[in-house]
N, C-alpha and C positions, 0 to 999 in steps of 0.2 A: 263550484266548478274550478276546477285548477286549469293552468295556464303554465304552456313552457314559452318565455321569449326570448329567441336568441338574436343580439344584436350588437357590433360589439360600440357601438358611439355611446360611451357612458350616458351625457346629457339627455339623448334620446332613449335610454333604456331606463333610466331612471322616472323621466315625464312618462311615460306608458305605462311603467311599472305600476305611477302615484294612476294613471285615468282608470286603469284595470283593476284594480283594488278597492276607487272609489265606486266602483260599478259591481262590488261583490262578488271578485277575483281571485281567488287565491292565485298568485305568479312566483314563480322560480325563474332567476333571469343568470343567462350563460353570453359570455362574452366570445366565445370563437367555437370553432365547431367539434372539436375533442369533446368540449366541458359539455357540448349539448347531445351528444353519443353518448358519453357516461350519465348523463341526466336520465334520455330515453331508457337506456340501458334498466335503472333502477327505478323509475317511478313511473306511474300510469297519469298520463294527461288526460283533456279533457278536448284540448285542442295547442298547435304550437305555433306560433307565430312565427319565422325564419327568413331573418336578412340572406341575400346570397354574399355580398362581399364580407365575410367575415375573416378573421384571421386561421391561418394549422388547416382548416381543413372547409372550403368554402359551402354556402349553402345547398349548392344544387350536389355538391356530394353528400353532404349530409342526408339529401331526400335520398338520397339512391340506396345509400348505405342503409337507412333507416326502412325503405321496404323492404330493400333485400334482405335484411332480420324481419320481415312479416311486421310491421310495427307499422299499423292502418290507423293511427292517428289521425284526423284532421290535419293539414300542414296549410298554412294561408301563409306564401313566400311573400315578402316584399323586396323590391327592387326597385331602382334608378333607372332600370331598362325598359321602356314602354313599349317596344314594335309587337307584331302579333309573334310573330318567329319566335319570340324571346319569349311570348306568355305560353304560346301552344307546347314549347320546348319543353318549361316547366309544369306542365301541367302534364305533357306525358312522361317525364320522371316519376310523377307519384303525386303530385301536389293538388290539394284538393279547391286552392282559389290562389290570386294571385292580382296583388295591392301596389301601384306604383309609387314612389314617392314623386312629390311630397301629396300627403293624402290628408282628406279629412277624418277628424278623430269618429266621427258621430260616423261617418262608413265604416270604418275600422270595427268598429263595435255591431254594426248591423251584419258583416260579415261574419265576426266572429257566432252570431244570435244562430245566424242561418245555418253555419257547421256546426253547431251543437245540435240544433235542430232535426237536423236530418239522419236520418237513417239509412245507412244503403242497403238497398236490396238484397247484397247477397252474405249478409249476416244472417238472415230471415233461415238459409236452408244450407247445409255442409255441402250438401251435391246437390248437382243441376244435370240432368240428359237430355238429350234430344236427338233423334237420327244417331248419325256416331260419333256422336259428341257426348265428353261426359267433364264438368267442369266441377274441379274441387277445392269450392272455396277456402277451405283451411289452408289449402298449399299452394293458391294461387294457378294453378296451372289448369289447361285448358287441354284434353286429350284424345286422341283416334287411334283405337287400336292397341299398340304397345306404341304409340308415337306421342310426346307431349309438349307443349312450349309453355313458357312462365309469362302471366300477364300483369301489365302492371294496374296501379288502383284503379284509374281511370276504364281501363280497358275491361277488367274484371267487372264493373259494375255495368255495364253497357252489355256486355254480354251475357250475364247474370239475369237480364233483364230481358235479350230477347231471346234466353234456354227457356225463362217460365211462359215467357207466351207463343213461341212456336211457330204458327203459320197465323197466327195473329198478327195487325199490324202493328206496332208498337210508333204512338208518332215522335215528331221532332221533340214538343215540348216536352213529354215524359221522358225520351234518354236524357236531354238538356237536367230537367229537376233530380233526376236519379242520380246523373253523373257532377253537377254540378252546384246546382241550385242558386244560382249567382245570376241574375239577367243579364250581365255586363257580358258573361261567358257561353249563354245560353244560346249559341245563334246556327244555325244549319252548318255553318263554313266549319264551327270547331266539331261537332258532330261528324259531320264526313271526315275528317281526317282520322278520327280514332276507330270509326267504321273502315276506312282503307288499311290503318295500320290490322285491326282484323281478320280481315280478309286476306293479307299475305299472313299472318299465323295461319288460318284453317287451311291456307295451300301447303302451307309449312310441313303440317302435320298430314298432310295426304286426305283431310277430311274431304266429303262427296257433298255436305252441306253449304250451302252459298249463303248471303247477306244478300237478301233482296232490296233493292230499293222501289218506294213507290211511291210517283214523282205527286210533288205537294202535300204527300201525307207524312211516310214515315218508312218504318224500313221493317221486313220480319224476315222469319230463316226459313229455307226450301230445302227437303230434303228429297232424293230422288226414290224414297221409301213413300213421300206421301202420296 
């Protein structure tokens, strides 16, 4: 399993470097956020590790930059910044966990177990339809019609997941484990927000399909077809 770390505090990049190596690593370690765009650019990770204060070009640009080239790597950001605003923030850029310092190494590593671990959903199948919806996971984009808008990782998987089940309910904890897989992040509050950011794309797009919610279970789509 290779490993991209971008961090630029040598001391610290170094000690990660020696914990993730000795735990059967392979790691490429980038100091500012250029050297880790031309990293992605050329090599296939397994998952990437990503400080936001980095130098040239900061971490949460990097995520953005890094979806926006289709590059659905794993990204577990780490940061100094704890509030929720700041983790839901990076988590809807594209980031698939999110580690605050100062952290413990043995999390770090359990983190890392859990995004290699997982698979999302909507690797499984190119296109997703439903009512008039038709979602094309290679391009990211969510469509009505001749009308479509770009989703990001987070959002892609979440709806990935309630296009396969339809007027199924799909509950909390399976979008939590699809879209996350992290308990720390798994909680109804970060769920509803990525289901709201949703729900204005599908009005975006002029789609007739809604995000239903159904209280204490979970959430499925309503089409005025069924």
């Amino acid at each position: 399993m290779k490993i991209l770390l971008v961090e630029d505090n040598e001391q610290l990049n170094k000690a990660l470097s020696t914990v993730l190596k000795r735990n059967s690593f392979m790691v490429d370690s980038a100091f500012d956020g250029e050297e880790a765009l031309l990293l992605l650019k050329d090599y296939q990770y397994d998952v990437v590790i990503l400080d936001i204060m980095i130098p040239r070009i900061n971490g949460l640009e990097v995520l953005k930059k890094a979806r926006a080239n289709n590059i659905q790597t794993p990204i577990l950001i780490l940061s100094a910044k704890s509030s929720i605003d700041d983790k839901v923030y990076g988590l809807d850029l594209g980031a698939d966990d999110y580690l605050t310092k100062p952290f413990n190494v043995e999390e770090l590593l359990a983190r890392i177990k859990a995004l290699i671990r997982r698979k999302p959903v909507y690797e499984e199948k190119k296109e997703l339809t439903y009512g008039d919806l038709r979602l094309d996971n290679e391009g990211s984009t969510l469509s009505c019609g001749d009308k479509k808008v770009s989703l990001m990782n987070k959002e892609l998987q979440i709806m990935a997941l309630l296009l396969e089940n339809g007027e199924k309910i799909v509950s909390l904890e399976k979008i939590s484990n699809a879209a996350w897989n992290v308990d720390d992040y798994s909680t109804s509050e970060n769920v509803w927000v990525f289901i709201s950011y949703l729900r204005k794309k599908l009005d975006s797009i002029g789609s007739k399909t809604k995000i239903k919610s159904i209280r204490y279970q979970g959430y499925c789509l309503e089409s005025p077809n069924d």
